[in-house]
PyMOL Python script that loads the backbone (N, CA, C, O; Angstrom):
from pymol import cmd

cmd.read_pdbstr("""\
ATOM      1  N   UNK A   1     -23.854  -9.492  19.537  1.00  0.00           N
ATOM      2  CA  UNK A   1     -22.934 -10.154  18.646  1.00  0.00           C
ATOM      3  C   UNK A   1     -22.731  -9.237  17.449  1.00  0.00           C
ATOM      4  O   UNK A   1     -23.681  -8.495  17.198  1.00  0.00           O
ATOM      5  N   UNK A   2     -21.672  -9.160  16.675  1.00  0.00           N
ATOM      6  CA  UNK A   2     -21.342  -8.085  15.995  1.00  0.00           C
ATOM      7  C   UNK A   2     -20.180  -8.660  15.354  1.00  0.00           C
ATOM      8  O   UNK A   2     -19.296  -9.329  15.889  1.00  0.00           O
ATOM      9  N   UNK A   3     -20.332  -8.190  13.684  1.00  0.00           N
ATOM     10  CA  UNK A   3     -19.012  -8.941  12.603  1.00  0.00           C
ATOM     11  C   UNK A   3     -18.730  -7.527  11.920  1.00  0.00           C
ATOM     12  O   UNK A   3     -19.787  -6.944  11.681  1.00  0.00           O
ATOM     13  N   UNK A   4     -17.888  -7.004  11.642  1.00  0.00           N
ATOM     14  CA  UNK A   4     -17.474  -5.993  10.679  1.00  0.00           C
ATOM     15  C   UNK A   4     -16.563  -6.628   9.548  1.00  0.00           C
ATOM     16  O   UNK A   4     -15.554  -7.329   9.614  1.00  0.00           O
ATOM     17  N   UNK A   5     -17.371  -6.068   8.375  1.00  0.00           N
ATOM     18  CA  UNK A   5     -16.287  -6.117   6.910  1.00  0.00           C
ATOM     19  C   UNK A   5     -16.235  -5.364   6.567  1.00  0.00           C
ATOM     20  O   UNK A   5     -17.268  -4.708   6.435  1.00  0.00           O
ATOM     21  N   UNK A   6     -14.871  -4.801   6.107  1.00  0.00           N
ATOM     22  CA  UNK A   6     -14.193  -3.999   5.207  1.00  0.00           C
ATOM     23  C   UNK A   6     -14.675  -3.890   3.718  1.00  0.00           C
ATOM     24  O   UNK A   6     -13.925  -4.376   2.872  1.00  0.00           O
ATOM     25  N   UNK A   7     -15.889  -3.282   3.290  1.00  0.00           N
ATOM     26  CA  UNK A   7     -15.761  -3.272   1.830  1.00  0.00           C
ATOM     27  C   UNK A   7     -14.986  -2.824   1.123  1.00  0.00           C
ATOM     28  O   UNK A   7     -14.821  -1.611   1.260  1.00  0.00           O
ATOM     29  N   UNK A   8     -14.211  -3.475   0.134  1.00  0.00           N
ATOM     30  CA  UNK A   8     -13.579  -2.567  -1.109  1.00  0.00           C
ATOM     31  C   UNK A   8     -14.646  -2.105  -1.964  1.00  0.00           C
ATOM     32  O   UNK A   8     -14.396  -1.127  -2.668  1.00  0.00           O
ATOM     33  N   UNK A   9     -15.585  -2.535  -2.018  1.00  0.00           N
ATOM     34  CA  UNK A   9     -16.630  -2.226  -3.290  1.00  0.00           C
ATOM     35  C   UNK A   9     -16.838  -0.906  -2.821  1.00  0.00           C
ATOM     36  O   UNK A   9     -16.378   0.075  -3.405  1.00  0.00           O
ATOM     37  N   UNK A  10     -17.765  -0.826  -1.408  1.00  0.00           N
ATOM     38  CA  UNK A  10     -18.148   0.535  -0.547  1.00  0.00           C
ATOM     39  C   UNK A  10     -17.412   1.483  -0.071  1.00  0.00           C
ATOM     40  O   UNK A  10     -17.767   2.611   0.271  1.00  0.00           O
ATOM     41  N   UNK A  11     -16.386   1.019  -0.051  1.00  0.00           N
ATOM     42  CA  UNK A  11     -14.921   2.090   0.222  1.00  0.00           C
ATOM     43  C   UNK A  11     -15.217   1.774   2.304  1.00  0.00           C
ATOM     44  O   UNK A  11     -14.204   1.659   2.995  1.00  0.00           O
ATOM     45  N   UNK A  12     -16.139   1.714   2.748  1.00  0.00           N
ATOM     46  CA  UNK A  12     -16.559   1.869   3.718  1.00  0.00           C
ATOM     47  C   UNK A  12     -16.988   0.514   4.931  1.00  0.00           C
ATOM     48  O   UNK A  12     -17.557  -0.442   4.405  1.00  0.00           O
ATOM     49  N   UNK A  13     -16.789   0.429   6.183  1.00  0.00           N
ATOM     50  CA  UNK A  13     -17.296  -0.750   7.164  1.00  0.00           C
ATOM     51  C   UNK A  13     -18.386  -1.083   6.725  1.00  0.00           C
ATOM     52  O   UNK A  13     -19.191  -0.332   6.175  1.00  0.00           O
ATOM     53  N   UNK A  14     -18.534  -2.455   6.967  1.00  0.00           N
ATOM     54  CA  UNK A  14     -20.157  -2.656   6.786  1.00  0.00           C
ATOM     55  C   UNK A  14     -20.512  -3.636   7.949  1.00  0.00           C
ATOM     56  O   UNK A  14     -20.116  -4.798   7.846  1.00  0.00           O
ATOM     57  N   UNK A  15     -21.248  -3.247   9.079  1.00  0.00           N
ATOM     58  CA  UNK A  15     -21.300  -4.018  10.212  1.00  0.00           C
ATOM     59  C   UNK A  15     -22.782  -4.676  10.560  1.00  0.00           C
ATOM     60  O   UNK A  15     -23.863  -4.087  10.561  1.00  0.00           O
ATOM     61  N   UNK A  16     -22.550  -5.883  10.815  1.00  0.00           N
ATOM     62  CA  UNK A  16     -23.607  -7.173  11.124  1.00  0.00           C
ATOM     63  C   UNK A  16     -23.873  -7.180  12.695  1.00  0.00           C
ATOM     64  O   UNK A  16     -23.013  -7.142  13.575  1.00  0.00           O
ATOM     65  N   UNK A  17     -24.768  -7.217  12.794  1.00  0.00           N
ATOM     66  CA  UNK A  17     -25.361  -7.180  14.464  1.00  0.00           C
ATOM     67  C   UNK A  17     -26.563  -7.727  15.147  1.00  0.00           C
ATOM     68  O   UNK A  17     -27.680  -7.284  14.880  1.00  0.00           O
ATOM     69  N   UNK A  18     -26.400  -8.560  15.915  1.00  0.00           N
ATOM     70  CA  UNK A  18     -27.605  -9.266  16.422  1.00  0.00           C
ATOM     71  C   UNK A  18     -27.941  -8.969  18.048  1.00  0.00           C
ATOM     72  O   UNK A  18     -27.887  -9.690  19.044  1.00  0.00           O
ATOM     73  N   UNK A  19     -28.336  -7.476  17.824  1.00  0.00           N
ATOM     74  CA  UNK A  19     -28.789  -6.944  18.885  1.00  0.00           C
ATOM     75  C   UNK A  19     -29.899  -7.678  20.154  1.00  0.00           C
ATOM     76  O   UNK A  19     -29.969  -7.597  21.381  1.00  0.00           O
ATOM     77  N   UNK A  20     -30.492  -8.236  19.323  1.00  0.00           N
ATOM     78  CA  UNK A  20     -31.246  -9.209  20.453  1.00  0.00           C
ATOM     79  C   UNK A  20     -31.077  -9.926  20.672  1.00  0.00           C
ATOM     80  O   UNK A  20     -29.986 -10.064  21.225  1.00  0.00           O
ATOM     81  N   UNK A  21     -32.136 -11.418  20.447  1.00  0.00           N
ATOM     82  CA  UNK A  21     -31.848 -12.705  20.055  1.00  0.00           C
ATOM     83  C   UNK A  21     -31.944 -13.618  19.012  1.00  0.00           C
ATOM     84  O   UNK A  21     -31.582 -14.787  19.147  1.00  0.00           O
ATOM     85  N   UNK A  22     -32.526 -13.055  17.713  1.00  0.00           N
ATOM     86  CA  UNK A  22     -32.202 -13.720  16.306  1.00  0.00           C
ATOM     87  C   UNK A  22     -31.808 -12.847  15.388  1.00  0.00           C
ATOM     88  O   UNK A  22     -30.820 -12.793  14.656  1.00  0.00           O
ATOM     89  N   UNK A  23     -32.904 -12.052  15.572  1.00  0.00           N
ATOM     90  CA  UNK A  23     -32.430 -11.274  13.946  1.00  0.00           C
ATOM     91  C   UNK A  23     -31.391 -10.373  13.958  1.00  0.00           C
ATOM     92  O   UNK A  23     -30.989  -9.536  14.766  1.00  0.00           O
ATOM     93  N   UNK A  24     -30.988 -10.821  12.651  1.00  0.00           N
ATOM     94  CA  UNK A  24     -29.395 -10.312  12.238  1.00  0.00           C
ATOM     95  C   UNK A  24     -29.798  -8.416  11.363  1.00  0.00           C
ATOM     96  O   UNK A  24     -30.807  -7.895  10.887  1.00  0.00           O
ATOM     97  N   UNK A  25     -28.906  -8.148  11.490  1.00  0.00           N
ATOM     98  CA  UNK A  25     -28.700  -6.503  10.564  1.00  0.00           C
ATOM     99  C   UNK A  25     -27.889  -6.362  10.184  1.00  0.00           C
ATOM    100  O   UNK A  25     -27.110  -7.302  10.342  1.00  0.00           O
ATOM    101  N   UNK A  26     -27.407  -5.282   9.474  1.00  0.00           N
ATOM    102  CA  UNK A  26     -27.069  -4.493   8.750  1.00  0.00           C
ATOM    103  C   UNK A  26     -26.806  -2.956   8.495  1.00  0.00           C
ATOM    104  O   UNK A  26     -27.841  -2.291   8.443  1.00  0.00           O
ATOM    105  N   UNK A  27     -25.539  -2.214   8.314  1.00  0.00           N
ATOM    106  CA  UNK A  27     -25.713  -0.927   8.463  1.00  0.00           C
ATOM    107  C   UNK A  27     -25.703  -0.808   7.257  1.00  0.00           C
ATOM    108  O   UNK A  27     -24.766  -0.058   6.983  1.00  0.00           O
ATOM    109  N   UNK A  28     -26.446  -1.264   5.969  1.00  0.00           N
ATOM    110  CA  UNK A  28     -25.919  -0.333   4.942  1.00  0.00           C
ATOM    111  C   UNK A  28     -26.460   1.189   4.600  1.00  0.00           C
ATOM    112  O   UNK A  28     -25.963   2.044   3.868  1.00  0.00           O
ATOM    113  N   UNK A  29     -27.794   1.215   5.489  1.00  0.00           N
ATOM    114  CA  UNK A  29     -28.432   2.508   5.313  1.00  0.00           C
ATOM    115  C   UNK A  29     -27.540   3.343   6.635  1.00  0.00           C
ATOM    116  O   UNK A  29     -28.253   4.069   7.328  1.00  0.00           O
ATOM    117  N   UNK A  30     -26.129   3.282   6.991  1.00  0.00           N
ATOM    118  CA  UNK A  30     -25.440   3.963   7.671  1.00  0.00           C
ATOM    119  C   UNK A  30     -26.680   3.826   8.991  1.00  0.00           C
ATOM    120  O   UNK A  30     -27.170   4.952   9.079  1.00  0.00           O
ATOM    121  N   UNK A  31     -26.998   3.385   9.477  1.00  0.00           N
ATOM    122  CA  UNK A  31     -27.557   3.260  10.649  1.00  0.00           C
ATOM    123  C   UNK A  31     -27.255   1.907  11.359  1.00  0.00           C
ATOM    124  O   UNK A  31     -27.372   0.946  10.598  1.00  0.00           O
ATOM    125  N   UNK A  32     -26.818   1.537  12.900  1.00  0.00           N
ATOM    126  CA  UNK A  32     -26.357   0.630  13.335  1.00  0.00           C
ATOM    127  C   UNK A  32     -27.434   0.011  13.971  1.00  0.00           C
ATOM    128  O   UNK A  32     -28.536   0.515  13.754  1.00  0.00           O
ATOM    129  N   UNK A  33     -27.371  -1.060  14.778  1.00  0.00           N
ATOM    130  CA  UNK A  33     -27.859  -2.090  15.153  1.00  0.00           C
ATOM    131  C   UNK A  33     -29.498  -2.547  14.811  1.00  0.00           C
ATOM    132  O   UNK A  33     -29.680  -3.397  13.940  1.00  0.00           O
ATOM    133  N   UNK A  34     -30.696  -1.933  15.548  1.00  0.00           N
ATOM    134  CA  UNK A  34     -31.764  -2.188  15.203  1.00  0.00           C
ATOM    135  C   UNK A  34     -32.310  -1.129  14.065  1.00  0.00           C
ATOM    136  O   UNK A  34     -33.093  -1.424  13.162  1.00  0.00           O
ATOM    137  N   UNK A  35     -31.816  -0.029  14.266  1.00  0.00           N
ATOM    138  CA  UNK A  35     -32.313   0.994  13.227  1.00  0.00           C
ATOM    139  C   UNK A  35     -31.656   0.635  11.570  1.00  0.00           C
ATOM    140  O   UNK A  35     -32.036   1.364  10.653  1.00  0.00           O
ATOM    141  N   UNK A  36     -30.620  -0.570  11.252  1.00  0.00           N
ATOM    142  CA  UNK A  36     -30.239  -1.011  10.004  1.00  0.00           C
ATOM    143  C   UNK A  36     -31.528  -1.519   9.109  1.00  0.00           C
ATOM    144  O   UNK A  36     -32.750  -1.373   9.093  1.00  0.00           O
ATOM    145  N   UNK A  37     -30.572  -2.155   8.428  1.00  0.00           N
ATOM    146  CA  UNK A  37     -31.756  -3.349   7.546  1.00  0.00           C
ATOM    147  C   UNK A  37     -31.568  -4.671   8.287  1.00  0.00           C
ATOM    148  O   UNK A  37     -30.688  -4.901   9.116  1.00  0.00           O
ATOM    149  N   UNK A  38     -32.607  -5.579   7.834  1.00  0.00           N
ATOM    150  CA  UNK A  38     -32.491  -7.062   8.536  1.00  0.00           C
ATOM    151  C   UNK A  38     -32.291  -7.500   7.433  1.00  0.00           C
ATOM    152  O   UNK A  38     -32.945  -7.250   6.420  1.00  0.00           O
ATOM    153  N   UNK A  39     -31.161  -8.347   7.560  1.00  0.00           N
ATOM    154  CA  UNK A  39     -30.786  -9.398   6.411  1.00  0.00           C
ATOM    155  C   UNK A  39     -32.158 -10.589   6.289  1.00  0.00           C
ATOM    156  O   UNK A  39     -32.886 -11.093   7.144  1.00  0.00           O
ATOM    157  N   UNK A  40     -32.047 -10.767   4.313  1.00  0.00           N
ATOM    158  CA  UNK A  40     -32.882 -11.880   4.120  1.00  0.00           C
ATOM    159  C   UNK A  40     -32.383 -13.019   3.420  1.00  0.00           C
ATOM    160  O   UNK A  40     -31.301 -12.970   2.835  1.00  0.00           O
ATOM    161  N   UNK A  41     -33.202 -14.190   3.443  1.00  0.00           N
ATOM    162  CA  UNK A  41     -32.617 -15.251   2.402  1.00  0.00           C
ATOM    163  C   UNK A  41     -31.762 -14.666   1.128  1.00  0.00           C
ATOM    164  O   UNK A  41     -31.777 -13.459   0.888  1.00  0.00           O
ATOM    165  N   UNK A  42     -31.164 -15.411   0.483  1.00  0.00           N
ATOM    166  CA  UNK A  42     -30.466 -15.309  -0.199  1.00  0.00           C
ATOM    167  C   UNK A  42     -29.635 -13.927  -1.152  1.00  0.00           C
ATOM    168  O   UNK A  42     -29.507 -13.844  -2.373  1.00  0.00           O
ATOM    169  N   UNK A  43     -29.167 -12.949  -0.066  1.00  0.00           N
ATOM    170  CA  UNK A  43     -28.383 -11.952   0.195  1.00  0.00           C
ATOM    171  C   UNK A  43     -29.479 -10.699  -0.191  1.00  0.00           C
ATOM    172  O   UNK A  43     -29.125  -9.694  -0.808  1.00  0.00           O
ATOM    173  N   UNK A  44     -30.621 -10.897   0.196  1.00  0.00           N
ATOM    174  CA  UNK A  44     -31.873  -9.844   0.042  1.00  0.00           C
ATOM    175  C   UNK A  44     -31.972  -8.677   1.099  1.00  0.00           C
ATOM    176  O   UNK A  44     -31.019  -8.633   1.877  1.00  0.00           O
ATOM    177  N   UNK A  45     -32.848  -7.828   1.250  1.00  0.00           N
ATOM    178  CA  UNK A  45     -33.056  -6.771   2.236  1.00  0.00           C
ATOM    179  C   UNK A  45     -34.814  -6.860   2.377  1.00  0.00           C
ATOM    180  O   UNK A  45     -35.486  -5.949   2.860  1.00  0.00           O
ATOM    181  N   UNK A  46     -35.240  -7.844   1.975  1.00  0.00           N
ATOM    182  CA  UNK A  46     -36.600  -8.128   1.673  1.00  0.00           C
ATOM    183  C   UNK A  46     -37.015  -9.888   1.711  1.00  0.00           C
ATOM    184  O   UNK A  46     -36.360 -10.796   1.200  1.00  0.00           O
ATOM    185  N   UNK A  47     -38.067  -9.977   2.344  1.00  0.00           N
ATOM    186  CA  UNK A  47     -38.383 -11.758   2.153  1.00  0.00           C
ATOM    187  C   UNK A  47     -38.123 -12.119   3.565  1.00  0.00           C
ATOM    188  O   UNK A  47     -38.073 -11.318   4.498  1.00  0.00           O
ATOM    189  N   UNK A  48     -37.917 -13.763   3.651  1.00  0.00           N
ATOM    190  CA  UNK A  48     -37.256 -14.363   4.723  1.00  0.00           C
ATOM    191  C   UNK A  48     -35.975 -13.969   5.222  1.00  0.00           C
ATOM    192  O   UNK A  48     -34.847 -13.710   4.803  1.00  0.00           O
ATOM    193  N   UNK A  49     -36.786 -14.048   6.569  1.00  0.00           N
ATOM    194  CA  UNK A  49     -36.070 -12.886   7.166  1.00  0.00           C
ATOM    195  C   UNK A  49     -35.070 -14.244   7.980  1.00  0.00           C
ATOM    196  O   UNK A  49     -35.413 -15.277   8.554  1.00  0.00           O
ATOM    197  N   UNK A  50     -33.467 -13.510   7.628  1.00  0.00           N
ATOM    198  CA  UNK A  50     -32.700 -14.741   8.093  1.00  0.00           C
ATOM    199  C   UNK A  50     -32.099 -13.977   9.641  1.00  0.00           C
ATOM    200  O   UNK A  50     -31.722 -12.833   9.898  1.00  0.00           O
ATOM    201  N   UNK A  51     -32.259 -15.495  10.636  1.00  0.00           N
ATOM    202  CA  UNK A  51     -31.568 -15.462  11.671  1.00  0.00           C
ATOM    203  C   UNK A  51     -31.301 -16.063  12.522  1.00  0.00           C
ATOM    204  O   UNK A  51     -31.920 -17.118  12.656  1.00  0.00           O
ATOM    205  N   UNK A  52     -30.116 -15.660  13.659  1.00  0.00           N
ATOM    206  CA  UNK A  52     -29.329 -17.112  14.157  1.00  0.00           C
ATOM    207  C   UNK A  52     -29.668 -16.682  16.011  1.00  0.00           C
ATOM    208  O   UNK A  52     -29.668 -15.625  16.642  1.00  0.00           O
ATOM    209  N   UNK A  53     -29.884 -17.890  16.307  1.00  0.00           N
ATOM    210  CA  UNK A  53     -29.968 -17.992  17.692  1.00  0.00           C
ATOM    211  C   UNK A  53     -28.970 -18.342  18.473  1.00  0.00           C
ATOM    212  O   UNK A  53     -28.886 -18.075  19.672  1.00  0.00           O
ATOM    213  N   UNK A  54     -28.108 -19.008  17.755  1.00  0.00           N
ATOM    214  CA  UNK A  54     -26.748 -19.860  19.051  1.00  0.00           C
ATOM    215  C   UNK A  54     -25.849 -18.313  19.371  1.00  0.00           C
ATOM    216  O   UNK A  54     -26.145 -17.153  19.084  1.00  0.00           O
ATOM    217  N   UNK A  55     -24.671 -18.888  20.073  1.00  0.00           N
ATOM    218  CA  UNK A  55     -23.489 -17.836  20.215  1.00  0.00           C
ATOM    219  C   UNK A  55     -22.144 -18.015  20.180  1.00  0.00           C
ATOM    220  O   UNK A  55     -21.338 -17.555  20.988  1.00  0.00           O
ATOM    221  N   UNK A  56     -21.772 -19.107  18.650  1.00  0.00           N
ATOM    222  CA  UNK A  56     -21.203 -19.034  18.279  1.00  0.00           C
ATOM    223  C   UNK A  56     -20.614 -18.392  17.323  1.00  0.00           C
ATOM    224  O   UNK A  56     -20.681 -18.792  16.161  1.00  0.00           O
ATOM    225  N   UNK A  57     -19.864 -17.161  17.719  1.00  0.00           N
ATOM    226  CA  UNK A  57     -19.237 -15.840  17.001  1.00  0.00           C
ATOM    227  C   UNK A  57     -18.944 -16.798  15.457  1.00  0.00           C
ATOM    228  O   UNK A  57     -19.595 -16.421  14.483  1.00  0.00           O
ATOM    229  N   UNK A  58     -18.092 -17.869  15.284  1.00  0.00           N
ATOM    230  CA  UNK A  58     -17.590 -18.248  13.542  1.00  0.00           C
ATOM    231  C   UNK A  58     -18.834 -18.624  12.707  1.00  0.00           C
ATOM    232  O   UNK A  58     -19.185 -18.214  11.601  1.00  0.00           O
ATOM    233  N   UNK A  59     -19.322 -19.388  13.424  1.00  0.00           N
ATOM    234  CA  UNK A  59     -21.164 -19.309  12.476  1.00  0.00           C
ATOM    235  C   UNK A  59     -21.902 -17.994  12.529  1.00  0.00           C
ATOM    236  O   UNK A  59     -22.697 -18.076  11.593  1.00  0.00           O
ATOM    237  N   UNK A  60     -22.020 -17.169  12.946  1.00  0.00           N
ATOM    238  CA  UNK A  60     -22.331 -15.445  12.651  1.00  0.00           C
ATOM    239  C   UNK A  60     -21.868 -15.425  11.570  1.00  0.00           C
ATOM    240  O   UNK A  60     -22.449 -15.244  10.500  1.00  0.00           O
ATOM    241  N   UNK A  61     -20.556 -15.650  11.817  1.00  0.00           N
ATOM    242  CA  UNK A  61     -19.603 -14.672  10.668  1.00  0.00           C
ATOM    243  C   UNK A  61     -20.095 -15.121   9.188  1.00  0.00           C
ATOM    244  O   UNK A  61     -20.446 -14.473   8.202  1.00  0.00           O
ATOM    245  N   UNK A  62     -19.973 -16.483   9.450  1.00  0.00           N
ATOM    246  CA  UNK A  62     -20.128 -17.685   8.086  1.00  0.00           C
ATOM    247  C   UNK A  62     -22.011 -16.753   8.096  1.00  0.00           C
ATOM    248  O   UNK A  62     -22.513 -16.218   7.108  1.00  0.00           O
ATOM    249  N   UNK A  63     -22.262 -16.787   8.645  1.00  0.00           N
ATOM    250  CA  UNK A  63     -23.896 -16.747   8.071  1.00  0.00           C
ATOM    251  C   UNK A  63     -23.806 -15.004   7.404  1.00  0.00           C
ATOM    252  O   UNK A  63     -24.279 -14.738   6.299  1.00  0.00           O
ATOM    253  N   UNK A  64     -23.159 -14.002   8.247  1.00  0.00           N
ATOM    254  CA  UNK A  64     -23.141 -12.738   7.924  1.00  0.00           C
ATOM    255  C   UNK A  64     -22.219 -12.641   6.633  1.00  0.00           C
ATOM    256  O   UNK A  64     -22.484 -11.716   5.866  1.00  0.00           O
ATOM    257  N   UNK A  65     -21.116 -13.525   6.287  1.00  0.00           N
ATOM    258  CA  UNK A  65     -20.327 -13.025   4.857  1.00  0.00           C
ATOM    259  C   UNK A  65     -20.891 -13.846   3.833  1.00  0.00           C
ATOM    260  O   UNK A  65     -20.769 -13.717   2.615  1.00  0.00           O
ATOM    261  N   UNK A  66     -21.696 -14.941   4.659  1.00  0.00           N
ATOM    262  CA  UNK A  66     -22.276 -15.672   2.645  1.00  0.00           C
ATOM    263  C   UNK A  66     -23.382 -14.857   2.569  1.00  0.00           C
ATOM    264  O   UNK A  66     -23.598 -14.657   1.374  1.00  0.00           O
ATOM    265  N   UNK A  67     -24.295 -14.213   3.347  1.00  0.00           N
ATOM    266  CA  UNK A  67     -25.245 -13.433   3.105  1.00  0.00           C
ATOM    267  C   UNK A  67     -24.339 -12.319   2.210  1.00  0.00           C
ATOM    268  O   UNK A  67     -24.507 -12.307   0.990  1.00  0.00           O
ATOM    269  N   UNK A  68     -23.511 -11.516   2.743  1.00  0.00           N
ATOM    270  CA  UNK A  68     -22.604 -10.157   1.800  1.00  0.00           C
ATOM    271  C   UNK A  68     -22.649 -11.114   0.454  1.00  0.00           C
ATOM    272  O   UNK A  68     -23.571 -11.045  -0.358  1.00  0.00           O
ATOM    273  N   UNK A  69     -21.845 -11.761   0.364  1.00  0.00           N
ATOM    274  CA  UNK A  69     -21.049 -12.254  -0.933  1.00  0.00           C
ATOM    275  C   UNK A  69     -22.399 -12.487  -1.968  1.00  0.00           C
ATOM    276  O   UNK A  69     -22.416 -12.174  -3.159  1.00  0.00           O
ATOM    277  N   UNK A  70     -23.664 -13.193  -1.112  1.00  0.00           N
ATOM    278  CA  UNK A  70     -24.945 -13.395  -2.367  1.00  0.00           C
ATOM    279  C   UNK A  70     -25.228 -11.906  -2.721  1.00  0.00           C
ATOM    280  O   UNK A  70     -25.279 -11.590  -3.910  1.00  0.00           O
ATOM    281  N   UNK A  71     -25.471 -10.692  -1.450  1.00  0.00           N
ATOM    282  CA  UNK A  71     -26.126  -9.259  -1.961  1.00  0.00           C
ATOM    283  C   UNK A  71     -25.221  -9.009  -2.817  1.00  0.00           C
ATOM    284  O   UNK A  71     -25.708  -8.984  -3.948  1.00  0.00           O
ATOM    285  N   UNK A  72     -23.614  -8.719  -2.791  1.00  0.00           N
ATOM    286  CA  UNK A  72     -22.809  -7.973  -4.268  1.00  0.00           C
ATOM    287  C   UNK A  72     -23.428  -8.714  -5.144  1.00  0.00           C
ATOM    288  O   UNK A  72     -24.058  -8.154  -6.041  1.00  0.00           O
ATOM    289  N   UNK A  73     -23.377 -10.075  -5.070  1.00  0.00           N
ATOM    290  CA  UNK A  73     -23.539 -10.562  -6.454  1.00  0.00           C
ATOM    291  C   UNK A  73     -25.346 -10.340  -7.348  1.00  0.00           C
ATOM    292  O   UNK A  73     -25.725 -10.323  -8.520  1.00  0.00           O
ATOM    293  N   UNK A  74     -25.799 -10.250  -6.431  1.00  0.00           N
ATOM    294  CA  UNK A  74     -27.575  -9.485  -6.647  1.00  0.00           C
ATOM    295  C   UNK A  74     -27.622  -7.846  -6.890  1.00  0.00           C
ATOM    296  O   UNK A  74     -28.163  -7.266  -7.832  1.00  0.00           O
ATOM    297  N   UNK A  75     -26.952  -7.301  -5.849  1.00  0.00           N
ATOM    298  CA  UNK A  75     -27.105  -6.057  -6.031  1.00  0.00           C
ATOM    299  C   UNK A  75     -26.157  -5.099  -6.376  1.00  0.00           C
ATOM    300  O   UNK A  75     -25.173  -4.851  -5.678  1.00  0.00           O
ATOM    301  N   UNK A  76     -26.577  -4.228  -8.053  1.00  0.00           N
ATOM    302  CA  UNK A  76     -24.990  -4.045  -8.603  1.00  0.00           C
ATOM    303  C   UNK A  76     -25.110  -2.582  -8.439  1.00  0.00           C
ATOM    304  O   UNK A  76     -24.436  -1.855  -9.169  1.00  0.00           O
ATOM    305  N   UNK A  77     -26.191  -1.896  -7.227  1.00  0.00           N
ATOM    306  CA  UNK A  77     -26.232  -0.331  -6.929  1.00  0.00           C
ATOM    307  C   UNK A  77     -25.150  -0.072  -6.319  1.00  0.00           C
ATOM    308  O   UNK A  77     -25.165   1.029  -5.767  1.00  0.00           O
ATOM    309  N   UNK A  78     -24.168  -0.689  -6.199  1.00  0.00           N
ATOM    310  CA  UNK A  78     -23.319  -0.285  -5.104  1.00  0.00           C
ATOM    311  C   UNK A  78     -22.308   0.746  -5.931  1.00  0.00           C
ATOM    312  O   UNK A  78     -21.400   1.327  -5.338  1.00  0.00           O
TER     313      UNK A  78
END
""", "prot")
cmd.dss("prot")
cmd.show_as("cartoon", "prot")
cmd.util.cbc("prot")
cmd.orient("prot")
């Protein structure tokens, strides 16, 4: 399962992937599927580690862009 967003912030894709069967990722360290980061609670890269079991692609998405939208608003390295 796999969501791509367009950052304007990053200039660059930023792609979500649930290579197995729960845990979700992240390319922001430019590395794709298991070699990313694992997304955490409340738009972290650290902690509870968030992830989805069903296979419904619009709940991914919903779980992969409110996770983005909490990290900008946490993390202002970008």
């Amino acid at each position: 399962m796999e969501y791509i967003i367009n950052s304007r912030k990053l200039k660059k894709e930023i792609t979500f992937s649930r290579p197995g069967h729960a845990y979700i990722y992240v390319n922001l360290n430019g590395k794709p599927g298991t070699l990313g980061r694992q997304i955490c609670d409340h738009g972290r890269l650290s902690g509870s580690t968030s992830s989805y079991r069903g296979e419904d692609i619009q709940q991914f998405r919903n779980i992969c862009h409110k996770w983005w939208r909490e990290y900008l608003r946490k993390d202002k390295n970008w």
